[in-house]
N, C-alpha and C positions, 0 to 999 in steps of 0.2 A: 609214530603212527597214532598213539593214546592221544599225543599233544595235539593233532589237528583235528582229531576226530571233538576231544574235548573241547575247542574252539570251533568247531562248527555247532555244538550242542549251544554251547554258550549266545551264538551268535542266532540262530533259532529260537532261542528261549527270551532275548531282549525283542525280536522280532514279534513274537507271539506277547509279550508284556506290552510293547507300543499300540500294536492292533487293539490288545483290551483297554489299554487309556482311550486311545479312540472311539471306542465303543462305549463302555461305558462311562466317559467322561471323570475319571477320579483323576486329575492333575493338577497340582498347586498351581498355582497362577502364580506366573513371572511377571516382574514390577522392569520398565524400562520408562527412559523421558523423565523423571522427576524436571519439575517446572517449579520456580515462582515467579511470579508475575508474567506469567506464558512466556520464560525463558529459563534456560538450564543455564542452572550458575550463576545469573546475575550479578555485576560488579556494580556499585552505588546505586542500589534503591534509597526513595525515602517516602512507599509506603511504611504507617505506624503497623496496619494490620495487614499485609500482603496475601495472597492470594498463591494456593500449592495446587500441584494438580500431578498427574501422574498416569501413564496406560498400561495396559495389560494385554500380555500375551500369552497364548498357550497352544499345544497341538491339537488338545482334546475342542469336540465343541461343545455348544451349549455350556460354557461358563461363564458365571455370575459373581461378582463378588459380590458379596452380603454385609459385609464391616470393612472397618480397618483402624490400623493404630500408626498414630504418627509421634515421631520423637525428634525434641528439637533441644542442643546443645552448645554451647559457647564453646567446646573442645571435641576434636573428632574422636578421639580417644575416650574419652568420658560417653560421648555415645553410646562406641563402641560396646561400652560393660552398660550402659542405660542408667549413668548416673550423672548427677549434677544438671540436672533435665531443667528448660525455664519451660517449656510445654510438652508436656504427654498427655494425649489426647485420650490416654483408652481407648479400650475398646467402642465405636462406634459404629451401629448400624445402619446399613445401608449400601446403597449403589455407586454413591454419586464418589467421585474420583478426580474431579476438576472444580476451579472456584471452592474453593477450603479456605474459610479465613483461617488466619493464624489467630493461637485465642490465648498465647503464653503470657509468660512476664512482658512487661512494657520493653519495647525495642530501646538499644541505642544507638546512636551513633556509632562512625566507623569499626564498625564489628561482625566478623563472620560466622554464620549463623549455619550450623552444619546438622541435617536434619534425616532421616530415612522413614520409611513406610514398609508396615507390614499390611497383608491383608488377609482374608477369610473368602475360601470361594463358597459356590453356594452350599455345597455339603456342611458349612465347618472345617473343611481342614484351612490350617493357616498356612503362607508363603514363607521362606522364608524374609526375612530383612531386605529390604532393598540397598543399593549400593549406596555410599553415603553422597548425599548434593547439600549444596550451600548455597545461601545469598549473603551479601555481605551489602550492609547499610550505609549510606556517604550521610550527609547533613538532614537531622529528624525536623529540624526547626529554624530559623534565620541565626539565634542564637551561637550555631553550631559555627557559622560565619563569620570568622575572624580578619580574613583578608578586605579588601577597599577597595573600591572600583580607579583605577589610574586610567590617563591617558596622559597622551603627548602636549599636552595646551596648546593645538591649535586651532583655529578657527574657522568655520566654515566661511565661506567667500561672500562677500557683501554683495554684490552684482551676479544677478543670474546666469551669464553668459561664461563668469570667471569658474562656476563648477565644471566647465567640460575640457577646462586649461590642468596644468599636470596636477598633481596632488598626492606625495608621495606617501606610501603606505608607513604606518608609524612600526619601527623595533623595538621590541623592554627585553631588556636581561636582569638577571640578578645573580651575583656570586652567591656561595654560600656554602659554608663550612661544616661537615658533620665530622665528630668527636667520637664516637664509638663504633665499632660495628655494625652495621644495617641488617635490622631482620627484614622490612619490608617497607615498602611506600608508594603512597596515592597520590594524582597530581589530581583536582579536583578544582575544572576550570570552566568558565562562560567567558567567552570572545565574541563581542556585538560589533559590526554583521560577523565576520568570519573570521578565525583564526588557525594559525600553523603553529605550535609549540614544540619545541627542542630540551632536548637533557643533554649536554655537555656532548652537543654539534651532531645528535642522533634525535632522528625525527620520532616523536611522540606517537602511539597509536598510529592507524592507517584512515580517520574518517577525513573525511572533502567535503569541503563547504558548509561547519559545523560553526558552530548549534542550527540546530531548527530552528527555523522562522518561526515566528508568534506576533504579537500582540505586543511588544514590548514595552508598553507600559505595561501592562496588565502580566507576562508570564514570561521569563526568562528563562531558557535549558542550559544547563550544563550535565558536562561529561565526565567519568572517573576513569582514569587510566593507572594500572598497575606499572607503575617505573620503575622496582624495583631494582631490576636487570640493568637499568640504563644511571645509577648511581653508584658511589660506593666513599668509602671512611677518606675522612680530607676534604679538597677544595670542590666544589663541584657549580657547574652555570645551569640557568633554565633561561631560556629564549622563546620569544614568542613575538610573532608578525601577524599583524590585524588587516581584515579586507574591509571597505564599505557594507555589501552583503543590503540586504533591505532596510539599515538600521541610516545607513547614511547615504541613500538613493540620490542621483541627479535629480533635475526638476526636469524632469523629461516626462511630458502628455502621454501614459501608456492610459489613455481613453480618459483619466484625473490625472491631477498633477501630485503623483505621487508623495511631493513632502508636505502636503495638506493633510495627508487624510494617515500617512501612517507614523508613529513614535519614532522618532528620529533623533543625530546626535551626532557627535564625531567618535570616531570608532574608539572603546574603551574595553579594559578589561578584568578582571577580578577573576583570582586562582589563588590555591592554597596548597602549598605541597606540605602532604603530612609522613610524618619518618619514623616509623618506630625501630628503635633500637633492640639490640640481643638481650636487652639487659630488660627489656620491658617499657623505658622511659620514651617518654614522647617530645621530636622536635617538630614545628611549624615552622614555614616561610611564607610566606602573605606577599599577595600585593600590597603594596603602600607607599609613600614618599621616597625611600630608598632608591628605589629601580631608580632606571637609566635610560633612557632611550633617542632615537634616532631615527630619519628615513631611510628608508632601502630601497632597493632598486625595480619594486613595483611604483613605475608612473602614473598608473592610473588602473582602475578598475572597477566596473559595473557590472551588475548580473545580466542586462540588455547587451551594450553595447563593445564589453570586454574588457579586456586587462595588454595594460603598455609595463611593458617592460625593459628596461636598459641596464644593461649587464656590466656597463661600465663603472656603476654604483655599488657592484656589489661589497660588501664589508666582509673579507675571508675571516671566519673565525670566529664572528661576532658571539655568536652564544657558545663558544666553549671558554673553560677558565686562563687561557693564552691570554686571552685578548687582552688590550690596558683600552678601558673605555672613560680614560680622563676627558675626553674629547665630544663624550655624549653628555647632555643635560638630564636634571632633572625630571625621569616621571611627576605629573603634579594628582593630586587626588581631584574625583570630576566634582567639580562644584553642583552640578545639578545633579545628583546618581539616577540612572535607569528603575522605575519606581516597578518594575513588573517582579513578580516573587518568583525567585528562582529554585527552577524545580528540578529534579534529574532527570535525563532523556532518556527515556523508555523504549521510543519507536525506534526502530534499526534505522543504524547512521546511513551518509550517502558514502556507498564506498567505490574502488575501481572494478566494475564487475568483468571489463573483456578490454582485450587491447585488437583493435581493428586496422587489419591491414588493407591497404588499396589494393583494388583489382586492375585500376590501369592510371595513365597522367596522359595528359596531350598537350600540347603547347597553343592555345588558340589563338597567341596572335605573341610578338616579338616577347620574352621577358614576364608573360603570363600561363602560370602553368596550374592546371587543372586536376585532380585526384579527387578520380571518383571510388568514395569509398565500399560502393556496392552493397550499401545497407545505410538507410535513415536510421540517425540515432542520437541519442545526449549525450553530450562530453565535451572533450576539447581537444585541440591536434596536440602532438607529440614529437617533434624535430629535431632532428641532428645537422648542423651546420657548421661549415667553418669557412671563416672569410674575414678581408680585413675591418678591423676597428671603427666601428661607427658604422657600420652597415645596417641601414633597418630594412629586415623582412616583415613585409605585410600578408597578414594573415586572415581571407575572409572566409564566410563560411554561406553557405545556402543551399537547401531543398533541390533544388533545378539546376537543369541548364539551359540556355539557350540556342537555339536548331543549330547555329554556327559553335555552338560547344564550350561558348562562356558563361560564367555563373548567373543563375537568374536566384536574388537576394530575395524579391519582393512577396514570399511569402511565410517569410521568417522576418520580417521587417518591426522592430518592435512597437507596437502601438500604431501601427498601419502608418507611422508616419515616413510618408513618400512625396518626394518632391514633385512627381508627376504628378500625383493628387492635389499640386497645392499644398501640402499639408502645412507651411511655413507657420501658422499658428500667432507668428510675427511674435515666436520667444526667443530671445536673442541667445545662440552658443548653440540652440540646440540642431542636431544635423539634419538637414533636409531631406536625404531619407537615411533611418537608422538602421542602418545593419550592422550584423554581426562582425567585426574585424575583432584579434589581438595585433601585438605589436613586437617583433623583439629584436633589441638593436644589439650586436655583438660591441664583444669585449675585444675580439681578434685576438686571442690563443688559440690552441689546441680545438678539437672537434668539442662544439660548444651543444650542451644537451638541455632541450627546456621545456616545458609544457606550464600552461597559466595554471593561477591557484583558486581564485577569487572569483570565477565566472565558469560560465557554461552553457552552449548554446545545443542549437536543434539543424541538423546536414545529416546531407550526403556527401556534398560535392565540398569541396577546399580549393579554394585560390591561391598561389603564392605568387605575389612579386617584391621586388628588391633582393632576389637569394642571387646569392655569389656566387656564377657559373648556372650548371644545369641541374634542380636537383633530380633525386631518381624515387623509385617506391620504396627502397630501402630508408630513404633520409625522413618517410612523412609518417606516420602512425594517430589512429584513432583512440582514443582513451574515453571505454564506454563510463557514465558514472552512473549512476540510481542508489537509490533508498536498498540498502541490503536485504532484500526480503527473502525469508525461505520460502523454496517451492512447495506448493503442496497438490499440485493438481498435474495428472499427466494423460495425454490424447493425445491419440493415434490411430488413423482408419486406415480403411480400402482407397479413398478416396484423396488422389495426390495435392488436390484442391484445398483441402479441408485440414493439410496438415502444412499445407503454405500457409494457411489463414493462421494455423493456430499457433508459426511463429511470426507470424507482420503482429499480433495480437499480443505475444509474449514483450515485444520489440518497443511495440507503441507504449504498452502500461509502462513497462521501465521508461521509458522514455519522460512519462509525467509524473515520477514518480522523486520528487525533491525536499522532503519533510511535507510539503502538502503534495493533495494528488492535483495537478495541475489537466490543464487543457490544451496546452501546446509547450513543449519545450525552450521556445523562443521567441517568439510573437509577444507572449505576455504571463508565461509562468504563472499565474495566480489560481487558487484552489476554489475553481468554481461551485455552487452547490449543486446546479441542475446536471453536470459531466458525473458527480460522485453520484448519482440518485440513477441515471441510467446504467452506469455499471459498475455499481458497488459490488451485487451478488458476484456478477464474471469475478471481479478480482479479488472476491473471497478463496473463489474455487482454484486461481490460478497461484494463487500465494497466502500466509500467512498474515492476514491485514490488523489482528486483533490490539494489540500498539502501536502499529500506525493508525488506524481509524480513532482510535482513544484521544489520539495528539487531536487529530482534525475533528473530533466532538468539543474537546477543549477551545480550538481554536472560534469555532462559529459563538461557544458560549460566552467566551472571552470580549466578542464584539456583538452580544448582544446589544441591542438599540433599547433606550429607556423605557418605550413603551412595550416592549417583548416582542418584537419584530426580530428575526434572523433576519443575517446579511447575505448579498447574494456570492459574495466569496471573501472568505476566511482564510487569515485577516484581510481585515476590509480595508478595502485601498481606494473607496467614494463609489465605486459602479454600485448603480440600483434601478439598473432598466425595467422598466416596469413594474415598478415596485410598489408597496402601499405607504409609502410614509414614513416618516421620521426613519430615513436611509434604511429603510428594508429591502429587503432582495424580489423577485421575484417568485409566486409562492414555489410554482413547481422549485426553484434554486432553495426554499427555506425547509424543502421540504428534506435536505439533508441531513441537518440535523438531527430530526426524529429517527430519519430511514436507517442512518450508519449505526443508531443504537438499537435498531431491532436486528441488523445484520448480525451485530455481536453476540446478541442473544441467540437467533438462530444459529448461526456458525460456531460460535463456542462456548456457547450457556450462559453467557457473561449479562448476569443480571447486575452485577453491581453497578455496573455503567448506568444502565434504568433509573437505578434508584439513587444514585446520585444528580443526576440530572432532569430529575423529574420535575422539581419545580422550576427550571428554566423553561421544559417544553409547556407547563401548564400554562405559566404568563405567554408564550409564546402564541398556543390556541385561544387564549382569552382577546388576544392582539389581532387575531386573524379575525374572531366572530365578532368583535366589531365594526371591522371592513366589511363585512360582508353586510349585502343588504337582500334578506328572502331569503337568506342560509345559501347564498350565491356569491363568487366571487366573479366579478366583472374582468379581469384581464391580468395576462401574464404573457410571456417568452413566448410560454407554452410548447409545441410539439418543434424545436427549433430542426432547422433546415430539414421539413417533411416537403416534398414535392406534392404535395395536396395542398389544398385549399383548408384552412383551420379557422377554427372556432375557438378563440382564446380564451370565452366563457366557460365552455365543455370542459376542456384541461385544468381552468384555473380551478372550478369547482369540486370537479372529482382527484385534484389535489388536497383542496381543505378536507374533505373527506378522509381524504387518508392522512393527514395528519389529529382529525379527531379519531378513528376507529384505533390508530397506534395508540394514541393518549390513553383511551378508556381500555385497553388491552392493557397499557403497560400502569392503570390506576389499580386492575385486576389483579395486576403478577406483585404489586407492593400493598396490594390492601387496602387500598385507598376506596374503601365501599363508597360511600355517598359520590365521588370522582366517576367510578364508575356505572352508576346511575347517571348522572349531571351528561356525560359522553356519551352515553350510548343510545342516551337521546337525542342529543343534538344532532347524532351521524344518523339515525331514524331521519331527521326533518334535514339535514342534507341532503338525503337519499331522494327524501319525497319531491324537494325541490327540483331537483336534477331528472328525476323525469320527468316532472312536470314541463318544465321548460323544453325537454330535450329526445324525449322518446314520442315517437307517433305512435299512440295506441293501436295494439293490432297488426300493426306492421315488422316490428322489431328494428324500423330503422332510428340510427340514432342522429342526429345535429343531420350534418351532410353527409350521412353514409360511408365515408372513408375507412380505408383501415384501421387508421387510429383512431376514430369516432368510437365502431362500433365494436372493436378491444378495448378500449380504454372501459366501456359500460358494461362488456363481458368480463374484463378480469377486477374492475372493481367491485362488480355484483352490483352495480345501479342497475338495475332491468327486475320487473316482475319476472318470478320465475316459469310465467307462461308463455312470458317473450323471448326467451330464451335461445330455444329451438330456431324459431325465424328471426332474431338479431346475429344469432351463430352466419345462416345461410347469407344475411346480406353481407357479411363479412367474406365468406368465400366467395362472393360477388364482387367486393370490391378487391378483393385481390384478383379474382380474375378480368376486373377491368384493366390492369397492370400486366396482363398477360403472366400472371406470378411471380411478379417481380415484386423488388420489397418498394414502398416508396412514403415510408414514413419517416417521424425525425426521431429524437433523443429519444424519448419515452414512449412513443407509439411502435415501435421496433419492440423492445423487449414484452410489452403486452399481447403482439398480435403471437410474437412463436409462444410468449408461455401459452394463451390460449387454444394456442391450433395445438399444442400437448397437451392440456388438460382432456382435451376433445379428441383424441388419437387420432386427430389428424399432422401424423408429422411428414407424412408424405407431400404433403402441400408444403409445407414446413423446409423439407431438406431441399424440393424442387426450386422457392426461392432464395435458399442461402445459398445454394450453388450455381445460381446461373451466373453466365459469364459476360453475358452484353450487360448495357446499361439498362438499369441502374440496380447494381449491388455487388457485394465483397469480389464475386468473382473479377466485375468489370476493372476494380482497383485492379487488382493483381495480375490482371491482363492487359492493364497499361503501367504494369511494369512498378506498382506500388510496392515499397518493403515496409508501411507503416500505412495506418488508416489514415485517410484521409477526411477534411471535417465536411464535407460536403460528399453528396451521390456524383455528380460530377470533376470533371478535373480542371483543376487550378492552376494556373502556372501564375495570377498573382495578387490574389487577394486571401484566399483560405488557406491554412495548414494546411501541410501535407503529413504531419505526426499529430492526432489527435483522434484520442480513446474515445470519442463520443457515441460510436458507431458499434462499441467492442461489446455489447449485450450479446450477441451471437454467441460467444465465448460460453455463456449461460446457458445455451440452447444445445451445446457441443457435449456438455456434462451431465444436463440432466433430461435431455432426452435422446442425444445419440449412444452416450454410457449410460443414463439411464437410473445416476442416482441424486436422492433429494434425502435431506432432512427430513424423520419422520418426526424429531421430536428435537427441544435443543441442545445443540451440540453432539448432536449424531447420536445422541442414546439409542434413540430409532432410528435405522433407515430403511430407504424405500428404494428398490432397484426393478425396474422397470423401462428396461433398454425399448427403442421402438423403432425398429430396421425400417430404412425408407430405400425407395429409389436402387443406385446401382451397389449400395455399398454392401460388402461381403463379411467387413469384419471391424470391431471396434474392439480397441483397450484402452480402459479409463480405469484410473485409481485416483483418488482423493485421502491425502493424509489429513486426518478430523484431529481433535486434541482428542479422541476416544482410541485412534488407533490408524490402519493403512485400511480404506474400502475401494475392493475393487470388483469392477463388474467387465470382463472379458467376452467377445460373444464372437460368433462368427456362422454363415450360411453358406450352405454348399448344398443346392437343387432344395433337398424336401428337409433337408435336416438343421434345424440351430441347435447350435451348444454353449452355452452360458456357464464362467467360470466364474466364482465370486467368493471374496473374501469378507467375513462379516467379524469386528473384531470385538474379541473378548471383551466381557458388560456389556455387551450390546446385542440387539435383536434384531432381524431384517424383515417387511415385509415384500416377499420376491413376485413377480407378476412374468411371467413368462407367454411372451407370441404362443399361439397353436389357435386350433380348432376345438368341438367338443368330444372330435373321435382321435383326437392326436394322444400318442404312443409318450408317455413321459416316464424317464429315467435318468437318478440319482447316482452316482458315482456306479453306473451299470448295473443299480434298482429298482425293480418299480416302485413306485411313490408310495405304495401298498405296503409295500416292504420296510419303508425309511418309520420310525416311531420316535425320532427324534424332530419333524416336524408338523406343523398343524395346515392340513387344507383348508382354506378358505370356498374354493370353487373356482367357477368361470364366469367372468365378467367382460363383457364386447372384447372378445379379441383375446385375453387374458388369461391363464391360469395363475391361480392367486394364491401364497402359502405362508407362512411365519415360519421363521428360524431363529435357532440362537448361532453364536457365533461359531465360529468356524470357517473351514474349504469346503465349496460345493462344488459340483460338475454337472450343471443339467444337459439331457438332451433327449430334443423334442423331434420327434419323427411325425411329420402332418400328412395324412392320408388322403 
């Protein structure tokens, strides 16, 4: 009886101790997420100084951390006791918790770098140690590169026609001996275009269609893979099959003729497996003259057109230490090597994210069988077949169907080239219309399993003929692939509309998501600038972008043009529609460049990105105010597929603008004083210019009054701010000439919703994201879309039907249906400010920042909202809550009167206004 009685006292007493952490906020701050280079753990950096970052959590609210100490060690152990340290930071004051250079002894090579954090909240108490995290470094320097770039010496085909003839993918192996026990080992490799590596007949890592595309003269990625597992003492083999990939493309017109305009070669490779022993000692294995190699039994293979495969080639065995490969030649070293410097891959690989099974097959005509996979998506089919020897099954793949229920190709057709158009171009080999096929011819054994390696296309629908007998749903599978991003944004409403959009939205980013962010999966893969510039912000909030966006700033800088023109897609493969010269892009497409490094900045602090790049965007501005004549740019894309009438001046201009006011902001944020004099006046006589030309005095209309007109002059701030007022109304004029329908293009979409939220009008705002006739999102999704479509209307065969252009909505879903924005970068501040429209009852949004999880929950029932939100530790909120001025507000069931842990702002249109520190809150507003 003593013992329970004593256990309920107990349990009373931690009850009543929790309540006063709560209260009074005295809780150490817990350390979770340690990061370098915004990844946990990292295996082969070759940042010198890398970058740590780390979040906090706690029950209590209102905590700050005020310092911290970081320790960095070559032995976990050593740590442990805090000795043998190459950096100890001390104690350091402050807030900041992300973007920490490293400031120790000089890095080296292949070396594990095991590190923790303490920290200090705001009282002074200190945390304990955080758990222990590491990065481990691959090659600091070219030096560290021992291995040689091999291929097979063959030769690309003299006559154009003979590239679209077989062309068997090359094999290397290499035996090799290890003598002592194996503590550990790194395979540290680049495969141009693609490659698949093996350790003794077990496949290497899980990425697809590696390295990332670059620039390859200019920048080669390679990958570091812990093999340890997949070796051991004695004979052992490493195997590896190379794809063409963008590095050895056909001469196929996808709008240039691709091996003009990008670094090309026959497929080669360079890898270095490094071994260290128990004993300490270190062995290498290099590529070099040694290897071996041979064709295997991929025939052919294009990132357009697909991959042929015959199975009757295959070599069992090939990279395990069985095989006698007296029979293979010579690897030879490439006589010309790939001059681009190789860097380690940062941005997350493409991996298998889903396996998609068909909802139905029909047979539409004798021997042609149809599966529809019930979701647009990228990847490749996945088949189980068996039948006799020599059998090829053909593999197509398309968007559509046709009314009689056969495949309609013609909008995944690569480079528009279709025979119905003409397109014959009169280039000999290449096919008249290109679509998507593989190929695989059995071997005739057993139930034969296969899916391509080398390619990857954009479907729904799949074709099969030459299969042996019938097949079924069981035999066919979809194999989703994308850029492995983690998620960071999650939405969910009232409204069943809006959570179908917010997975066609999830569906389509993946979809163009291939080491660049592309504009169709299939059509023509290439990493446009004007697609990333309309929805960079969406795919910040829907994922993790900050090393992917890094690669894709790399790549646009990479093909910078001599006179500082950006290209209009990176790498540049010759397109420059509308461009200023010496192969510039068009400005709005140039203007990604600058835009993805202010995303970084806002989204995750990331100034380094800035100031490394800053003198590319300065030549770049210096490039643009040339072209320009009257501080005016004459023509661009501009507002591409707006169903309005456009003014290619208006857009082109008030893009230069926005590429000078980022310069002179980000001349601001690195000091650059005289820079930011020089910019901030140039956007002064941008500004001046642009109304001058383009605003009717007194009126507020801007060019032609359109939606995107007069958003593009409201959210860039061109308008006097007396015009303001009446440019707002002719805006809601011209949406209501649209009956409130959306009917802008790329860029004029995400300007008209931010401003109709700037302006608490989101009620206009939700009315057109969700209506369901033509033209907007809902119309897609009521003819039956599972991925955006690149046009307001529908296609069956000239536009995408998978293309992000459209996905800026996505922005509008987060920070004005949930309700939160960056007050500051990298979420140090935020701002939550939900704004209830129309029928919806209830929303939940949360956004993982590198600061922590924010979430802003709300929901309406008659007179009452209630707003749940998490604001995370180091961090401050500023909250804006719906009501009136006689509305009833209470804090976790307080009056506001009551709560001393936050600060009133007031009431502003609509709003009550407050500052918090972090924490869980519970508003609820009762409007009278």
């Amino acid at each position: 009886m003593n013992s329970k009685l004593n256990i309920r006292k107990t349990g009373l007493l931690i009850c009543l101790l929790a309540g006063f952490v709560w209260l009074a906020g005295a809780e150490p701050l817990q350390l979770k997420k340690l990061t370098c280079e915004y990844v946990e753990n990292p295996l082969g950096t070759d940042a010198l100084t890398p970058v740590l970052g780390w979040q906090l959590e706690s029950r209590a609210r209102n905590q700050m951390q005020s310092a911290y100490e970081i320790q960095v060690s070559l032995n976990e152990d050593d740590l442990q006791h805090g000795r043998k340290l190459v950096w100890k930071s001390g104690k350091v004051d402050g807030r900041q918790n992300v973007n920490i250079t490293y400031s120790g002894k000089k890095l080296k090579p292949f070396t594990r770098y095991y590190w923790r954090v303490r920290v200090y909240n705001q009282d002074g108490e200190v945390s304990d140690w955080s758990r222990t995290a590491w990065w481990e470094t691959a090659m600091l320097s070219s030096v560290d590169w021992k291995a040689e770039w091999i291929a097979d010496g063959s030769k690309a085909p003299e006559k154009e026609e003979d590239f679209y003839k077989d062309d068997p993918a090359p094999l290397f192996r290499r035996d090799f001996q290890l003598r002592k026990p194996v503590q550990e080992a790194r395979l540290y490799i680049a495969g141009i275009g693609y490659y698949e590596a093996s350790v003794n007949g077990k496949r290497v890592g899980d990425h697809v269609l590696d390295p990332g595309w670059t620039n390859y003269g200019k920048q080669i990625l390679y990958s570091t893979y812990d093999i340890t597992s997949l070796i051991a003492s004695g004979k052992n083999t490493i195997g590896v099959m190379l794809g063409n990939g963008f590095y050895n493309p056909l001469p196929i017109r996808i709008f240039q003729p691709l091996r003009e305009y990008l670094t090309i070669g026959r497929p080669c490779l360079k890898a270095q497996l490094r071994v260290q022993y128990t004993d300490g000692s270190i062995e290498t294995v290099c590529t070099d003259g040694s290897w071996k190699t041979a064709t295997g039994p991929i025939m052919r293979n294009n990132v357009y057109l697909g991959e042929h495969y015959d199975a009757r080639h295959e070599i069992p065995g090939w990279d395990t230490g069985d095989f006698d490969d007296t029979n293979w030649k010579q690897a030879i070293l490439v006589p010309e090597i790939p001059t681009g410097q190789l860097s380690a891959q940062m941005q997350p690989p493409v991996r298998v994210l889903d396996v998609i099974k068909p909802v139905r097959m029909t047979e539409c005509r004798p021997g042609e069988f149809i599966f529809d996979m019930g979701q647009n998506f990228a990847g490749v089919a996945h088949i189980k077949v068996k039948g006799p020897k020599g059998t090829a099954v053909k593999i197509r793949y398309g968007e559509d169907v046709y009314s009689d229920g056969s495949l309609n190709v013609m909008t995944s057709v690569a480079g528009q080239q279709k025979k119905v158009w003409n397109a014959n171009w009169n280039m000999p080999g290449q096919p008249q219309t290109a679509w998507q096929e593989d190929v695989y011819i059995l071997k005739g054994e057993d139930e034969e399993i296969w899916s391509p390696r080398f390619t990857f296309h954009g479907f729904r629908y799949i074709e099969i003929t030459g299969w042996p007998g019938r097949p079924s749903l069981a035999d066919i599978e979809g194999v989703r692939l994308s850029a492995d991003l983690q998620k960071t944004g999650r939405f969910e409403c009232s409204n069943p509309m809006l959570n179908r959009l917010d997975k066609v939205l999830d569906y389509t980013f993946h979809s163009n998501l291939f080491s660049v962010q592309s504009d169709c999966p299939a059509r023509e893969k290439f990493g446009y600038g004007g697609d990333i510039v309309g929805t960079a912000r969406t795919f910040c909030w829907f994922y993790d972008m900050e090393n992917f966006y890094r690669k894709a700033i790399q790549d646009f800088a990479n093909d910078q043009r001599p006179e500082g023109g950006i290209t209009e897609t990176a790498p540049y493969n010759g397109i420059a529609a509308e461009g200023l010269g010496d192969d510039s892009g068009p400005i709005g497409w140039q203007l990604a460049f600058a835009f993805m490094q202010k995303q970084l900045y806002e989204y995750y602090g990331d100034l380094r990105t800035i100031v490394d790049f800053y003198p590319a965007l300065r030549r770049q501005v210096e490039f643009l105010r040339l072209k320009a004549e009257g501080n005016r740019i004459g023509g661009c894309i501009n507002d591409h597929e707006s169903l309005e009438e456009r003014i290619p001046s208006l857009f082109a201009t008030a893009h230069y603008y926005h590429h000078v006011i980022l310069l002179a902001e980000f001349a601001s944020l690195t000091k650059q004083t005289k820079d930011v004099q020089t910019y901030t006046q140039l956007a002064s006589e941008i500004k001046e210019a642009f109304i001058k030309e383009f605003l009717k005095a007194g009126t507020g209309k801007v060019g032609n009054c359109t939606q995107a007109a007069q958003a593009f002059a409201l959210f860039y701030d061109l308008i006097p701010e007396n015009e303001k007022t009446a440019a707002f109304n002719v805006l809601l004029q011209a949406i209501d000439k649209w009956n409130r329908h959306v009917a802008s293009g790329i860029f004029g979409v995400p300007a008209v919703f931010e401003v109709l939220r700037l302006n608490n009008r989101n009620d206009i705002a939700y009315e057109m994201a969700t209506k369901k006739d033509f033209p907007g999102w809902g119309h897609m999704l009521e003819s039956g879309a599972t991925t955006l479509w690149e046009t307001w209307r529908y296609s069956d065969n000239v536009f995408s039907q998978n293309h992000p252009m459209f996905g800026s909505v996505g922005e509008w879903m987060y920070q004005s249906l949930g309700g939160i924005t960056p007050g500051a970068p990298g979420f140090s501040k935020v701002v939550i400010k939900p704004q209830p429209a129309g029928d919806l009852s209830w929303v939940n949004c949360s956004y993982e920042s590198v600061n922590g999880t924010i979430v802003s929950n709300w929901k309406k029932e008659g007179d009452i909202f209630e707003l749940q939100v998490t604001v995370p530790a180091n961090t401050t909120a500023r909250i804006y809550l719906p009501s009136s001025t006689d509305s009833k507000i209470t804090e976790s069931g307080r009056s506001l009167k009551g709560v001393s842990d936050m600060k009133m702002l007031g009431y502003d249109n609509g709003f009550s206004c407050m500052e918090v520190g972090s924490g869980d809150y519970k508003f609820v507003v009762e409007n009278r």
